[in-house]
C-alpha positions as CSV (number, residue, x, y, z in Angstrom):
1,X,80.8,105.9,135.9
2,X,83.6,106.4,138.0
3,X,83.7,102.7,139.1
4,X,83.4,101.4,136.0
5,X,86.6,103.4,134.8
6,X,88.6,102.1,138.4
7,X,87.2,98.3,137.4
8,X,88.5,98.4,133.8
9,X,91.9,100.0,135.0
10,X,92.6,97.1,137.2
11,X,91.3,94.6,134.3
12,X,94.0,95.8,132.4
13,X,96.7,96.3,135.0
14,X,95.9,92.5,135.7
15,X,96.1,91.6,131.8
16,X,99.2,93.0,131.4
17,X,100.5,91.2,134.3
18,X,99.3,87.8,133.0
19,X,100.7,88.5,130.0
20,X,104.0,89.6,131.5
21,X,104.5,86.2,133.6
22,X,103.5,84.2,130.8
23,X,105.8,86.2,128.5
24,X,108.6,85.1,131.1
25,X,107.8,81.7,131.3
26,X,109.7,81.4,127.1
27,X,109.6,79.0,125.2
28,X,107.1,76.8,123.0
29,X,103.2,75.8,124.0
30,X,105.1,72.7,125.2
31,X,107.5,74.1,127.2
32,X,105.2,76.9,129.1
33,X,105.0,76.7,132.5
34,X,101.0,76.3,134.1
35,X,99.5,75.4,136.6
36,X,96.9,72.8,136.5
37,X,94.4,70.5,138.9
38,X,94.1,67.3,138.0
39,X,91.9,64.7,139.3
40,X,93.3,61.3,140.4
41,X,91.6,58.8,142.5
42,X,89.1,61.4,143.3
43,X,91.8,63.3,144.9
44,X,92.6,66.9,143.5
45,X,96.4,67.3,142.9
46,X,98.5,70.3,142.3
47,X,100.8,69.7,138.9
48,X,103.1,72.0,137.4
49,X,103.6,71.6,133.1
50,X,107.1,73.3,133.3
51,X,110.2,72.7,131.7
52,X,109.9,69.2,131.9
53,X,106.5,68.1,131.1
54,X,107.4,63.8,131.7
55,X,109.1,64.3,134.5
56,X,109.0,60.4,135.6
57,X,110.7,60.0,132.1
58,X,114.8,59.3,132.0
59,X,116.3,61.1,129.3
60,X,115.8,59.2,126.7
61,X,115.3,59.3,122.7
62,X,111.6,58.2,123.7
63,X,110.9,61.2,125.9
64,X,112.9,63.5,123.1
65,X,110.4,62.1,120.3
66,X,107.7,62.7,122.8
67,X,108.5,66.3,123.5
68,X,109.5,67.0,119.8
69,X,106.6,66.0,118.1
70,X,104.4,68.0,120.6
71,X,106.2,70.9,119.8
72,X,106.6,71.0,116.3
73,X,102.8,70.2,116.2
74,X,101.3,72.7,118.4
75,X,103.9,75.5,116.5
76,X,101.8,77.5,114.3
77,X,105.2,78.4,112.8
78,X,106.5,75.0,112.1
79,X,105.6,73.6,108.6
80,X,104.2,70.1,110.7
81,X,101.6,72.5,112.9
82,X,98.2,70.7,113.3
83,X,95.1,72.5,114.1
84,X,93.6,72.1,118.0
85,X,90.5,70.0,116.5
86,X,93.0,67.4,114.4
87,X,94.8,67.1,118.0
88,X,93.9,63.6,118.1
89,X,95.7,60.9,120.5
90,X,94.8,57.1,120.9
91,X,96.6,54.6,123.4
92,X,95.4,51.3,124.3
93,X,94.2,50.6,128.0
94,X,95.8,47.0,129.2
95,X,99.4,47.0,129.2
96,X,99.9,51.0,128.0
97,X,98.0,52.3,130.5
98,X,98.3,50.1,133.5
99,X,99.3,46.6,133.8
100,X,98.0,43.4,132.3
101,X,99.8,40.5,134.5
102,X,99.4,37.5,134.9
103,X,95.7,38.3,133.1
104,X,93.8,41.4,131.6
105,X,92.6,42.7,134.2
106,X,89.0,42.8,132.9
107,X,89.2,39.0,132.9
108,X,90.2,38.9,136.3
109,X,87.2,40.4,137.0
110,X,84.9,38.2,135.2
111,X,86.8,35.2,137.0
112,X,85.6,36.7,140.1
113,X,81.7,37.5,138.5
114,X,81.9,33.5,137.6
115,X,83.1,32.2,140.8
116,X,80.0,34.3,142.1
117,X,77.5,32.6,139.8
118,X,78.9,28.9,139.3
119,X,76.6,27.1,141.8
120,X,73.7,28.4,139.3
121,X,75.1,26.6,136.3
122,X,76.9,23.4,137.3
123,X,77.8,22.6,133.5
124,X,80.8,25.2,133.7
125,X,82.3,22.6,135.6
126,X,83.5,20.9,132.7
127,X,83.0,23.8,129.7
128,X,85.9,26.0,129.0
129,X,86.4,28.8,129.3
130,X,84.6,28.8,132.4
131,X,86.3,25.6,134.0
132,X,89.8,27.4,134.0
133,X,87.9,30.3,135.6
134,X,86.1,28.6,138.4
135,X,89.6,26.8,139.0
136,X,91.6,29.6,139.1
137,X,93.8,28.6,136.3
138,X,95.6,31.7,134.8
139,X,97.8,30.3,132.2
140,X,94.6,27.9,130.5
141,X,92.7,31.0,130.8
142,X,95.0,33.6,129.4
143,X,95.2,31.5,126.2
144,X,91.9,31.8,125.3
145,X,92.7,35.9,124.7
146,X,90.2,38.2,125.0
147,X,87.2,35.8,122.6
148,X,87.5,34.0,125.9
149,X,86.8,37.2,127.9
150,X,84.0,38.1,125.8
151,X,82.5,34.8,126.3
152,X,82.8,34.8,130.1
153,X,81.0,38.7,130.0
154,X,78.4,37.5,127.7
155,X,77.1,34.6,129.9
156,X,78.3,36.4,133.3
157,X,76.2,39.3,132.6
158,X,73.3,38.5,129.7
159,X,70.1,40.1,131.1
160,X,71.7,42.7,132.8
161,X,71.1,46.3,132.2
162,X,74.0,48.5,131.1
163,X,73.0,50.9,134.4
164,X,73.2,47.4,136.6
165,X,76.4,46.2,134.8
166,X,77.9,50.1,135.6
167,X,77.2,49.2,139.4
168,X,78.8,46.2,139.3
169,X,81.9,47.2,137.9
170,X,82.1,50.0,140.2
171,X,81.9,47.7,143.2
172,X,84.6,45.6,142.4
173,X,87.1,48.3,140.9
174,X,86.5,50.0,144.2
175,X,87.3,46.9,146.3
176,X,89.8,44.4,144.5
177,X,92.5,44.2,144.4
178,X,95.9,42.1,142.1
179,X,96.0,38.6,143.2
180,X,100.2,39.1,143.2
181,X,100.4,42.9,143.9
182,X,97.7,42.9,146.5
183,X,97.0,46.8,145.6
184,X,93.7,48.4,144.6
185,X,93.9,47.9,140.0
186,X,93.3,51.6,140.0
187,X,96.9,52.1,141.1
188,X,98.9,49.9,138.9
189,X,98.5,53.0,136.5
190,X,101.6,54.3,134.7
191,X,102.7,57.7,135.9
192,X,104.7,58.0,133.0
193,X,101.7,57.5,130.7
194,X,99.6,59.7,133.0
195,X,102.1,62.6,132.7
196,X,101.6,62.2,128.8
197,X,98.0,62.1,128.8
198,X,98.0,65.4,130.8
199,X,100.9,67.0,128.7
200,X,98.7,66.3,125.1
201,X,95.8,68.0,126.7
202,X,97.8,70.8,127.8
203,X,99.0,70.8,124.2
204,X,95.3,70.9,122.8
205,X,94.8,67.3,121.8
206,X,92.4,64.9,122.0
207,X,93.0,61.9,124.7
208,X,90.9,58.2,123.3
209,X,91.2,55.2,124.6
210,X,90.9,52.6,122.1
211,X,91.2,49.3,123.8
212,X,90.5,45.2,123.1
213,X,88.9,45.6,126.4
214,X,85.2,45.9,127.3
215,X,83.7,49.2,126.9
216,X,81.4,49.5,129.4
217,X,84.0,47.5,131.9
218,X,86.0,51.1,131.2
219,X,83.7,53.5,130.7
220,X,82.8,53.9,134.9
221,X,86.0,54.5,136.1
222,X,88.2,55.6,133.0
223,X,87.6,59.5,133.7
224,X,88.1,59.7,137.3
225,X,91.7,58.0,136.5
226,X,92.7,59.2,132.9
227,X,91.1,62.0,133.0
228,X,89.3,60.5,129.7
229,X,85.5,60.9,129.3
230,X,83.6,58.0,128.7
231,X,82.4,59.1,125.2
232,X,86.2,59.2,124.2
233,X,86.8,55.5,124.9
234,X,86.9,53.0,122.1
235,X,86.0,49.0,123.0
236,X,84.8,45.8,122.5
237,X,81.0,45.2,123.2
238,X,78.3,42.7,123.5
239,X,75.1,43.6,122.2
240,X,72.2,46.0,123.6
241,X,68.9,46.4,123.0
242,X,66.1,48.8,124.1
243,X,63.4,47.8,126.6
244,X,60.5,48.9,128.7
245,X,61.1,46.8,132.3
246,X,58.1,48.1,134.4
247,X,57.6,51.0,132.7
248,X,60.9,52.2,132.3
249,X,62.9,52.1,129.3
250,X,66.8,50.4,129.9
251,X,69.3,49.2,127.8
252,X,70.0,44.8,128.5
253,X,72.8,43.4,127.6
254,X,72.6,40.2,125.4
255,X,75.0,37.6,125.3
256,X,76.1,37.7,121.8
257,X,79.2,39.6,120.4
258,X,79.0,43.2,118.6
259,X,82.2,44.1,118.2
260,X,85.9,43.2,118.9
261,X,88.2,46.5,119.2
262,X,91.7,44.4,118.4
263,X,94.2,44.3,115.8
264,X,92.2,45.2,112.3
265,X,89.1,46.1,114.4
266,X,91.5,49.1,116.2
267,X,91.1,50.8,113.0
268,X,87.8,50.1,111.9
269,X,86.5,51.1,115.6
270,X,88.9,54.8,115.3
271,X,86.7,55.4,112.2
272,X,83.4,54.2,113.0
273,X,83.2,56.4,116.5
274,X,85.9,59.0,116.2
275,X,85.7,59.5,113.0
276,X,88.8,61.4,112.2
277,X,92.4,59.8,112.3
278,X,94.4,60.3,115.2
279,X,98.1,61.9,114.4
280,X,99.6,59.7,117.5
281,X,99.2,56.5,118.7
282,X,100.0,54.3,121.8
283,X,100.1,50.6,122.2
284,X,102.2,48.1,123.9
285,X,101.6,44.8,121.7
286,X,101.0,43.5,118.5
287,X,97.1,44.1,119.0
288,X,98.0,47.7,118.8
289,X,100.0,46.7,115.4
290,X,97.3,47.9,113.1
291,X,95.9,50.8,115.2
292,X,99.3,52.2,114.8
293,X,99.9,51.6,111.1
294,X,96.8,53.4,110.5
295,X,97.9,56.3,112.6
296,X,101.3,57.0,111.3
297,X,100.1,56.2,107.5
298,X,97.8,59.6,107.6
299,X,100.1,62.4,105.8
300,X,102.3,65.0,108.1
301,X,103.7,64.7,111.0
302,X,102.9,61.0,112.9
303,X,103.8,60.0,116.1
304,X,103.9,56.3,117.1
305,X,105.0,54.7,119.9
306,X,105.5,51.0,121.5
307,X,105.7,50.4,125.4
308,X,108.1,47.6,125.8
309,X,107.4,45.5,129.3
310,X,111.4,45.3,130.2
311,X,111.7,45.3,133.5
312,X,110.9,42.2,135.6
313,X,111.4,44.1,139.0
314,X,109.6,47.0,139.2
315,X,106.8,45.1,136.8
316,X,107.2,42.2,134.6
317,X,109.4,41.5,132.1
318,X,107.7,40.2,128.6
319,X,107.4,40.3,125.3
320,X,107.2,38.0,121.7
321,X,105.9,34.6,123.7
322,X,103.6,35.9,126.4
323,X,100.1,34.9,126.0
324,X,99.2,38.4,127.2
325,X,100.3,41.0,125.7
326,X,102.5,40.0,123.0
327,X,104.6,41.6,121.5
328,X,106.9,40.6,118.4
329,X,105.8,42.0,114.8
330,X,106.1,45.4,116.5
331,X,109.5,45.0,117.5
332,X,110.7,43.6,114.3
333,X,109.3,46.6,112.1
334,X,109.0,49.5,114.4
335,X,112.4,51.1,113.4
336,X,111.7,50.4,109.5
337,X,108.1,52.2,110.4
338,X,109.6,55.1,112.5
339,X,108.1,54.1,115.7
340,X,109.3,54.6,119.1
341,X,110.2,51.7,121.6
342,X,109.9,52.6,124.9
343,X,112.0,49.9,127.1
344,X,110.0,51.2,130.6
345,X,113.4,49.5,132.8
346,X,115.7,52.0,131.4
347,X,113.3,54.9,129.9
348,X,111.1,55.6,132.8
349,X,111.9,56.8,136.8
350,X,109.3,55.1,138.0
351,X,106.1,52.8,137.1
352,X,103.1,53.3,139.3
């Protein structure tokens, strides 16, 4: 008996403690300092959510919208507070989250899974768009968008079972690396855009991916990176179907196309597997045009944002005529539509 009253005297010497250091800390949900581990590469990292939670942003009117809308949001005072569950936040993968030059980088790797398999079908010789991937032409390549990455997957990988297709694409995430940068993909993330997936989770949201690229390309290495779960990310697909291969069941990939997450499909893909609206909403090009019209259409407080390829030496420099990525009905309309521009030369410390 005696223990028991010693134990629960130090419980609440201990709670009163926590509060007390969390009570000094001030400030919003936003603004309260924590520690947190966070998983990168597979490496566990020390962060600190203080004062400044973007701390490779500039001061900027991007990073002010940023930290704004977060705390009016999580604010159960403010007359724009959101309940935890509606927390929801999508961003696009290629050119949000990490780079996208000189191609997607899910098409580099299908150029790589071709080049493997062309002396087995001679006829891609001569048959775009396989010709300007066994040739190593970028610029023919990158025209044909990402129909003409579907179409390289599809014949690449037909027969395969999702749990092969998983290997593969964690072999070759693991060991290639950018033709130009000559770095491993998985670090041409953007620390900015890392800090801001970490800071809405801190802040009770939601974290989706809802990308033009292949699902199940992202799905193996997305969490270990993001920090997203593979049932949060949003993508295109090829068809599956169920099968029994010597007595156990596996899922084969078919080479016809199920469903392509890009421009009006963004949308239709945010309902059909999240089912609930996000409240914010990431992109970087005009693919991301309707995802973000639907997200800042939904009634209180919105939060929609652009990143804006600006700066040719620390990354490349690109907008309204690239063949990746572009990006020209978004900068027209974003100020008329209340969404933030983020020009990553001038608005963020550093890139990778």
């Amino acid at each position: 008996m005696r223990r028991r009253n010693t134990h629960t005297s130090w419980y609440l010497v201990a709670a009163f403690l926590s509060a007390t250091i969390l009570a000094s800390c001030g400030g919003s949900t936003g603004e309260r300092s924590a520690t947190k581990r966070v998983v990168q590469d597979g490496t566990e990292a020390t962060t600190v959510v203080g004062a400044d939670p973007l701390p490779s942003w500039g001061d900027s009117a991007a990073k002010d919208a940023i930290v704004d809308f977060v705390s009016r949001v999580t604010d159960p005072a403010s007359p724009d507070f959101v309940p935890a569950a509606e927390r929801l936040a999508t961003f696009d993968n290629d050119g949000t989250l990490w780079s996208e030059k000189p191609l997607y980088f899910q098409l580099l790797f299908a150029m790589d899974r071709v080049k493997a398999m062309g002396p087995e079908h001679p006829e891609w010789k001569e048959k775009q768009p396989f010709k300007s991937a066994l040739e190593g032409d970028m610029e023919t390549l990158a025209s044909t968008g990402k129909r003409g990455l579907m179409e390289l997957l599809m014949a690449s990988h037909a027969g395969m079972t999702t749990v092969e297709f998983e290997q593969v694409v964690r072999d070759w995430i693991s060991t290639a690396r950018h033709p130009e940068l000559e770095r491993p993909y998985t670090e041409l993330v953007f620390q900015p855009m890392l800090e801001v997936l970490e800071y809405l989770r801190f802040n009770g949201f939601r974290t989706f991916i809802v990308s033009g690229g292949g699902i199940e390309f992202m799905r193996p290495w997305v969490e270990k990176i993001y920090g997203i779960p593979p049932e949060q990310v949003v993508g295109s697909s090829i068809q599956v179907e169920y099968e029994v291969r010597d007595r156990e069941p596996a899922l084969v990939r078919l080479p016809e196309i199920d469903f392509i997450d890009d421009k009006e499909g963004k949308p239709v893909g945010i309902h059909k597997f999240i089912g609930r609206r996000p409240i914010a909403a990431f992109g970087n090009s005009d693919g991301d045009f309707q995802m973000l019209e639907w997200t800042t259409a939904g009634d209180g407080a919105r939060l929609g944002i652009l990143i804006h390829h600006t700066d040719a030496e620390r990354e490349w420099a690109y907008d309204r005529d690239s063949h990746v990525g572009s990006l020209s009905r978004g900068l027209d309309e974003a100020e008329d539509r209340g969404w933030i521009v983020v020009d990553m030369k001038d608005d963020w410390k550093t890139i990778y």
